[in-house]
Each structure stands twice: as structure tokens, then as C-alpha cells.
C-alpha positions as CSV (number, residue, x, y, z in Angstrom):
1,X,15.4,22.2,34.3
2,X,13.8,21.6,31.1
3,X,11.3,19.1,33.0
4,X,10.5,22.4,34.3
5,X,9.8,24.3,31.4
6,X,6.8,21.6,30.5
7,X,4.7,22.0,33.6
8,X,1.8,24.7,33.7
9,X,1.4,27.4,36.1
10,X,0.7,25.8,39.7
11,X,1.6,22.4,38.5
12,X,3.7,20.2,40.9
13,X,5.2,17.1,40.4
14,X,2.7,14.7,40.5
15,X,0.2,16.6,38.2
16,X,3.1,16.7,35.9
17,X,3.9,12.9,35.5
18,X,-0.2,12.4,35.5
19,X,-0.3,14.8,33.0
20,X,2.5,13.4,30.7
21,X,1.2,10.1,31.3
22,X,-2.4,10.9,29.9
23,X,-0.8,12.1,26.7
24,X,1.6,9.4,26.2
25,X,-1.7,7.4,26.3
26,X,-3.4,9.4,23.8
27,X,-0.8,9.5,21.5
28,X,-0.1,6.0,21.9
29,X,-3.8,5.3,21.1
30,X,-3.8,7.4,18.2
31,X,-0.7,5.8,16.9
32,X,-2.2,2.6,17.3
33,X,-5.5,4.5,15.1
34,X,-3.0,5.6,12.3
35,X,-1.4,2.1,11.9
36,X,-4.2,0.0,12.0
37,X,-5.7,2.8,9.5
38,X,-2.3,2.5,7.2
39,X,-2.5,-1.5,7.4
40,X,-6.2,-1.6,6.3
41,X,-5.4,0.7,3.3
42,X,-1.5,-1.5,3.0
43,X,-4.8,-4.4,2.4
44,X,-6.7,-2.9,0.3
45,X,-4.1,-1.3,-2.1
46,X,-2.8,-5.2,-2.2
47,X,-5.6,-6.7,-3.0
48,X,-6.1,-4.1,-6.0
49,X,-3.0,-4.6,-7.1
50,X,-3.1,-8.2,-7.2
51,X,-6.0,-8.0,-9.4
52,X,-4.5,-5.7,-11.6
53,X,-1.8,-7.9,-12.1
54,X,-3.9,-10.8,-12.5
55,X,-5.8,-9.1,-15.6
56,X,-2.1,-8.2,-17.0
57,X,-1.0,-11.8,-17.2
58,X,-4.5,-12.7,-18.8
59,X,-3.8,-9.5,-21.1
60,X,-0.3,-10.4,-22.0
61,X,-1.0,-14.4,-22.5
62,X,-3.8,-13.2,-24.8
63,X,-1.4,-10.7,-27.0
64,X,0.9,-13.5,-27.0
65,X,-1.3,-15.8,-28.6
66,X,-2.9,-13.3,-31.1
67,X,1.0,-12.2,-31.7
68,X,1.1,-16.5,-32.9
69,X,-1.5,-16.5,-34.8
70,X,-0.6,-13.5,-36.7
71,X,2.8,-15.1,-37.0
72,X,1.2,-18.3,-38.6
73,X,-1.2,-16.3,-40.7
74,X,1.9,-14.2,-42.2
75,X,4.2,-17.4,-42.5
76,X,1.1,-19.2,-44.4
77,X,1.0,-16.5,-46.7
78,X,4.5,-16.2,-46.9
79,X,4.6,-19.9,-47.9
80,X,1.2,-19.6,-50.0
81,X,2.9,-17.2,-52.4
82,X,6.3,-18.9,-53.1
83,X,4.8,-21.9,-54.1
């Protein structure tokens, strides 16, 4: 009964699975367009942040460093003015 309620006016049985066929196909090919579009931007966005993270490490190791040499200078000093 509800297979019935899908086909079109002078529609038999036949025209009905060709039908439902050709947009199964369609929709399967357009599925295949919106994954293959979400995978190339899934790629991308990696790639970005990747680099991002990349220019964090090199930003963090270079606070670190600055954050020790501070440290040394303000120890130095520290020391310099007790003695």
C-alpha cells in the first residue's frame, strides 16, 4: 500500500522500480560528491592545523627559553646585589 502511494499517475510497476532505481543512483552519486567534498576539506583543515601546531611548539620552546634567560638574568642580579 504505501509502495503505492510513491508512484505517479499512470505509473505501473516497472516504471516504478526504474524510477526508484534512477534516484537511488543520483543520490548515491551525490553522496559519494558530499563525502569526497567533506574528506578534501577533513585534508585541508588537517594540514592547517598541523601547521598551526607546529608554529605553537616553535612559540612555546621560544617563551620557554626567554622565560630562562630572564630567570638567569634575575638570579644574576639577585646574586650581584648580595654580594
Amino acid at each position: 500500500m504505501v509502495l503505492l502511494k510513491t508512484m505517479k499517475k499512470k505509473e505501473n510497476l516497472w516504471q516504478l522500480l526504474q524510477r526508484l532505481d534512477e534516484e537511488a543512483g543520483q543520490f548515491n552519486f551525490h553522496l559519494y560528491e558530499a563525502n569526497r567534498y567533506f574528506d578534501n576539506t577533513a585534508s585541508a583543515t588537517k594540514k592547517i592545523l598541523d601547521k598551526h601546531e607546529k608554529e605553537l611548539h616553535k612559540l612555546i620552546g621560544k617563551v620557554q627559553k626567554a622565560i630562562k634567560i630572564f630567570q638567569k638574568q634575575k638570579n644574576d642580579k639577585v646574586k650581584n646585589n648580595h654580594e
